[in-house]
PyMOL commands that place a pseudoatom at each C-alpha (Angstrom):
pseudoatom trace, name=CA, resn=UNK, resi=1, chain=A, elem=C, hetatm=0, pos=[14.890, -9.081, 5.338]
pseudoatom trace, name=CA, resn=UNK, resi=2, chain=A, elem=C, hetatm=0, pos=[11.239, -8.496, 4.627]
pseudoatom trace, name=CA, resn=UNK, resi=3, chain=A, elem=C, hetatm=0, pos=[10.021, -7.421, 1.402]
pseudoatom trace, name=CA, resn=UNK, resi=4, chain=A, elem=C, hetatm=0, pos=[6.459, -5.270, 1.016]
pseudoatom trace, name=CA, resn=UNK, resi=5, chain=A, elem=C, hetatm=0, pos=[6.900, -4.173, -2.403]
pseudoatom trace, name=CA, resn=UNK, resi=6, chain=A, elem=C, hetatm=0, pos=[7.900, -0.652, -1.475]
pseudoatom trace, name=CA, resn=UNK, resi=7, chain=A, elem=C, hetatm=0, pos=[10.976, 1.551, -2.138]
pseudoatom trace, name=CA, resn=UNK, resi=8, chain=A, elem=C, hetatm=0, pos=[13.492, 2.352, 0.548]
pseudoatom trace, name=CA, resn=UNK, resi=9, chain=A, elem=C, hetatm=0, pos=[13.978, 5.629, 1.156]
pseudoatom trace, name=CA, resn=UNK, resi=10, chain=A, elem=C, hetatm=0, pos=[16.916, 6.920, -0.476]
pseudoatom trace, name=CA, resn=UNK, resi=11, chain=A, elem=C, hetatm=0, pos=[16.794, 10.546, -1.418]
pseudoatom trace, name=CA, resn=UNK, resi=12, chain=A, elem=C, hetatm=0, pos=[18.483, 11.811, 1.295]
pseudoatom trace, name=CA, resn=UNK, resi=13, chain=A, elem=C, hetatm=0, pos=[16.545, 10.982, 4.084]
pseudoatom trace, name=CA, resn=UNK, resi=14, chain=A, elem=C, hetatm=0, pos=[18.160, 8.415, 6.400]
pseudoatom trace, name=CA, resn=UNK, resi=15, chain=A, elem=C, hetatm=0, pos=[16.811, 8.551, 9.526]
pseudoatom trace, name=CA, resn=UNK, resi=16, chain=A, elem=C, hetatm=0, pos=[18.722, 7.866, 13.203]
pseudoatom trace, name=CA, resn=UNK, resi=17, chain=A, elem=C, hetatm=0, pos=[17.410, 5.890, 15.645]
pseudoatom trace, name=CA, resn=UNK, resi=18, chain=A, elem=C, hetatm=0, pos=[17.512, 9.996, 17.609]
pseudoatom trace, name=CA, resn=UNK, resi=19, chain=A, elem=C, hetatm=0, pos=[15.044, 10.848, 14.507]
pseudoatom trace, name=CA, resn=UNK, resi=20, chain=A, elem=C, hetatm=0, pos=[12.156, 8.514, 16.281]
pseudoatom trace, name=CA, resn=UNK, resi=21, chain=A, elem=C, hetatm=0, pos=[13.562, 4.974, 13.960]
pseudoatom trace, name=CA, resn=UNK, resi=22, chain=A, elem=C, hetatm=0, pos=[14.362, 1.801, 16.516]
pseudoatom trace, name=CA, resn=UNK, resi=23, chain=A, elem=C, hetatm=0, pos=[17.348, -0.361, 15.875]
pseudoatom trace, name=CA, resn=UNK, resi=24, chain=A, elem=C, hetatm=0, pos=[18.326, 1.462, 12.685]
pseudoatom trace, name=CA, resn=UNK, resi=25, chain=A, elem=C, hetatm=0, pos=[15.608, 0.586, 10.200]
pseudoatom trace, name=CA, resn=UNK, resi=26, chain=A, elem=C, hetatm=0, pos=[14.336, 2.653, 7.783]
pseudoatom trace, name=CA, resn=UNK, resi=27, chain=A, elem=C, hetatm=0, pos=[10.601, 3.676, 6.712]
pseudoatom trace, name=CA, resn=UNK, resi=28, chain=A, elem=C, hetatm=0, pos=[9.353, 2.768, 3.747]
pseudoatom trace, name=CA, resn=UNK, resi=29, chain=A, elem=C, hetatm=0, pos=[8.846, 5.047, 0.748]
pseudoatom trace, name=CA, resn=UNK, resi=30, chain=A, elem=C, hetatm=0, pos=[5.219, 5.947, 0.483]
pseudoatom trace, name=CA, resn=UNK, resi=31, chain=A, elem=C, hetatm=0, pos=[3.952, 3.958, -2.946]
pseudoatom trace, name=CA, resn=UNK, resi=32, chain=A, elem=C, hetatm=0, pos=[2.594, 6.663, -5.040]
pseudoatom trace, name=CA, resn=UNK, resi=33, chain=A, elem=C, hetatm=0, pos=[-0.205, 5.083, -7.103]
pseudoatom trace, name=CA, resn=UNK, resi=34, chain=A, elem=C, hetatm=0, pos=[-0.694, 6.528, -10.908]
pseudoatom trace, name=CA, resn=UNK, resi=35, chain=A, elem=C, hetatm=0, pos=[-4.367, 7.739, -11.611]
pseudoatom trace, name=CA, resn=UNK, resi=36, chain=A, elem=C, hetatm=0, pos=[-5.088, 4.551, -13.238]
pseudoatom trace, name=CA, resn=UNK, resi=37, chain=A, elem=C, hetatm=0, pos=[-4.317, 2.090, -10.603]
pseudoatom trace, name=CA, resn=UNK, resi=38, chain=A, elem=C, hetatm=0, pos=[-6.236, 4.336, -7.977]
pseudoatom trace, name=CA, resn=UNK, resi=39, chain=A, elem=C, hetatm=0, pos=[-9.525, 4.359, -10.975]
pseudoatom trace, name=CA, resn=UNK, resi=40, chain=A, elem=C, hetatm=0, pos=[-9.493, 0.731, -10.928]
pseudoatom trace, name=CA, resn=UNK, resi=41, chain=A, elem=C, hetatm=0, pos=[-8.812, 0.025, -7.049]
pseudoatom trace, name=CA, resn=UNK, resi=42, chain=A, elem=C, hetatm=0, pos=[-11.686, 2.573, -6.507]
pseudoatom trace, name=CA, resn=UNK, resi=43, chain=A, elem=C, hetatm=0, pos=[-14.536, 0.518, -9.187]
pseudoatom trace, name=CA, resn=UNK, resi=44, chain=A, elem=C, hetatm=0, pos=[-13.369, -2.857, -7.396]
pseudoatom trace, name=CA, resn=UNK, resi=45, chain=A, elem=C, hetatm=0, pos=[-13.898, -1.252, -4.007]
pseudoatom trace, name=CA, resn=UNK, resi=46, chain=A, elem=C, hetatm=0, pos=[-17.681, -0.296, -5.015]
pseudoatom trace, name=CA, resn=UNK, resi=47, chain=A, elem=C, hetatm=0, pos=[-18.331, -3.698, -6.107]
pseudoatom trace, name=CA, resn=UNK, resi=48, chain=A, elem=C, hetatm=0, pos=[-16.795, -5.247, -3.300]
pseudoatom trace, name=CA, resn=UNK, resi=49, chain=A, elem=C, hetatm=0, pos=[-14.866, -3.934, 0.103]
pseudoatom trace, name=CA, resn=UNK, resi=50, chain=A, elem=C, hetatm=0, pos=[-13.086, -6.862, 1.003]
pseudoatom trace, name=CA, resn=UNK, resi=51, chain=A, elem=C, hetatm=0, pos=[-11.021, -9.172, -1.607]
pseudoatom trace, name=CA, resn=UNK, resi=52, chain=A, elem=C, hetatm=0, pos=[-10.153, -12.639, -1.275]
pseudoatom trace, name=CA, resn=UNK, resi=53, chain=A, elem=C, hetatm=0, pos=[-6.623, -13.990, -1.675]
pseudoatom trace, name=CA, resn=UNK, resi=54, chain=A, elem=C, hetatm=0, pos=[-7.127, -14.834, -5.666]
pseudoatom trace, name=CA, resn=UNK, resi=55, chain=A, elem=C, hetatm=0, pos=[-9.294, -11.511, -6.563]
pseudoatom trace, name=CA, resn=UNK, resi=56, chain=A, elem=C, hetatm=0, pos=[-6.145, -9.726, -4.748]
pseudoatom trace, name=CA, resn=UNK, resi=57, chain=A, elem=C, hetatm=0, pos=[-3.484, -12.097, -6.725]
pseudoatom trace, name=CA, resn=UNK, resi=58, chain=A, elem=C, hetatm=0, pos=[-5.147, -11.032, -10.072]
pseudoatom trace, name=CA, resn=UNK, resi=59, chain=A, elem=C, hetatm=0, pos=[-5.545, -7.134, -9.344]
pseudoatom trace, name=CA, resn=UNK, resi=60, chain=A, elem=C, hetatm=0, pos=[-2.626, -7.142, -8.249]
pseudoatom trace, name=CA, resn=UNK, resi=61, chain=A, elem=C, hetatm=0, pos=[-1.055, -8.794, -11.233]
pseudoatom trace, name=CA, resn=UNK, resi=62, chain=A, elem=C, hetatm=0, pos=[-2.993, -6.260, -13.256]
pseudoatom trace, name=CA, resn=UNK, resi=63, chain=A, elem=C, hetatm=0, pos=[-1.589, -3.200, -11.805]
pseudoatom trace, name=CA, resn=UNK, resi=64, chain=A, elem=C, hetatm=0, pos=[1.698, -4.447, -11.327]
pseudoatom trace, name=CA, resn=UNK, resi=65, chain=A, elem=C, hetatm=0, pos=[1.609, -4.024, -7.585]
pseudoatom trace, name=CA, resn=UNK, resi=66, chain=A, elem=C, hetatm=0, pos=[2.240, -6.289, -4.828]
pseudoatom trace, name=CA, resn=UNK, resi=67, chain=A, elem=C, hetatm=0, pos=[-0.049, -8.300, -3.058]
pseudoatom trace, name=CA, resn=UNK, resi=68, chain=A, elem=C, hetatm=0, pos=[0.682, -6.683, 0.451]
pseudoatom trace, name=CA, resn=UNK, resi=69, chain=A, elem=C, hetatm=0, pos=[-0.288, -2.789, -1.333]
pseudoatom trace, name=CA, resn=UNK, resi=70, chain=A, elem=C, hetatm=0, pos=[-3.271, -3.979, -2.715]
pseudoatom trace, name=CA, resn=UNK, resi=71, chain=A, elem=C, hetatm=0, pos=[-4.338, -5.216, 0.996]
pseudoatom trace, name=CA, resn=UNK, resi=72, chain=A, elem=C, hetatm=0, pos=[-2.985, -2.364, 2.390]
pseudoatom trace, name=CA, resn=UNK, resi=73, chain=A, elem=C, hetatm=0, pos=[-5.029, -0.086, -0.083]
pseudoatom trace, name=CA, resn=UNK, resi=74, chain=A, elem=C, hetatm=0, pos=[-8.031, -2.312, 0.836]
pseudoatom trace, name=CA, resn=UNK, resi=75, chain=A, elem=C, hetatm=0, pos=[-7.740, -1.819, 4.785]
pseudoatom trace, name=CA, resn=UNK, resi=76, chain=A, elem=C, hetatm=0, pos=[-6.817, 2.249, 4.195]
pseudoatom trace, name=CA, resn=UNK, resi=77, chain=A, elem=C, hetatm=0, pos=[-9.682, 2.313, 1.909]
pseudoatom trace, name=CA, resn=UNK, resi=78, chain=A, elem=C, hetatm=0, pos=[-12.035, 0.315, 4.385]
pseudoatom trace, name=CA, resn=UNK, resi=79, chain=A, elem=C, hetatm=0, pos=[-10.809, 2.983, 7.328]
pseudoatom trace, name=CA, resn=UNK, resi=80, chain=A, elem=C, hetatm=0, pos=[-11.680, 5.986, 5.392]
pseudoatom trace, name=CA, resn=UNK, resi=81, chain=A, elem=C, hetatm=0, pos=[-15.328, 5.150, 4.127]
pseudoatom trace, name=CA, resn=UNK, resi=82, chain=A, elem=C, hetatm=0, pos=[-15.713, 3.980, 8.254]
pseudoatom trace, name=CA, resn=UNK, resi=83, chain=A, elem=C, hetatm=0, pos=[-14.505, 7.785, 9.317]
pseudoatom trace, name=CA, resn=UNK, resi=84, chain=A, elem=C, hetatm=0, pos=[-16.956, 9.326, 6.471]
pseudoatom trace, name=CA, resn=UNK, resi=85, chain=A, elem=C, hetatm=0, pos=[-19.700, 7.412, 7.664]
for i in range(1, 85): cmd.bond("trace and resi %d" % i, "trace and resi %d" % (i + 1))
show_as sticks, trace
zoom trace
């Protein structure tokens, strides 16, 4: 099974494969990021908009997320200051 760092959904909100989900797997659990973790992703972003894979290792260590958010963040974070522009 693959692992991304993120929680499965469990709360009560299985989905069917009727529900729009193909061969029965489920979403992932959107990672809510504390304050913190945003403040510091945000002051890495301005001094740099793409990380390489040991800058990501490290931050990632820091805010005890996984590798694959912290990329994820990046590329979201890339997408949205493209739109605003």
């Amino acid at each position: 099974d693959e692992s991304s760092g993120y929680e499965s959904e469990s709360a009560g909100g299985e989905r069917t494969a009727a529900a729009g989900e193909s061969r029965g797997r489920q979403r992932r659990a959107r990672t809510a990021f504390t304050s913190e973790q945003v403040c510091r992703l945000e002051k890495t972003f301005q001094r740099q908009k793409y990380l390489g894979a040991s800058e990501r290792r490290k931050l990632a260590a820091a805010l005890r997320l996984s590798e694959v958010q912290i990329k994820t963040w990046f590329q979201n974070r890339r997408m949205k200051l493209k739109r605003q522009i």
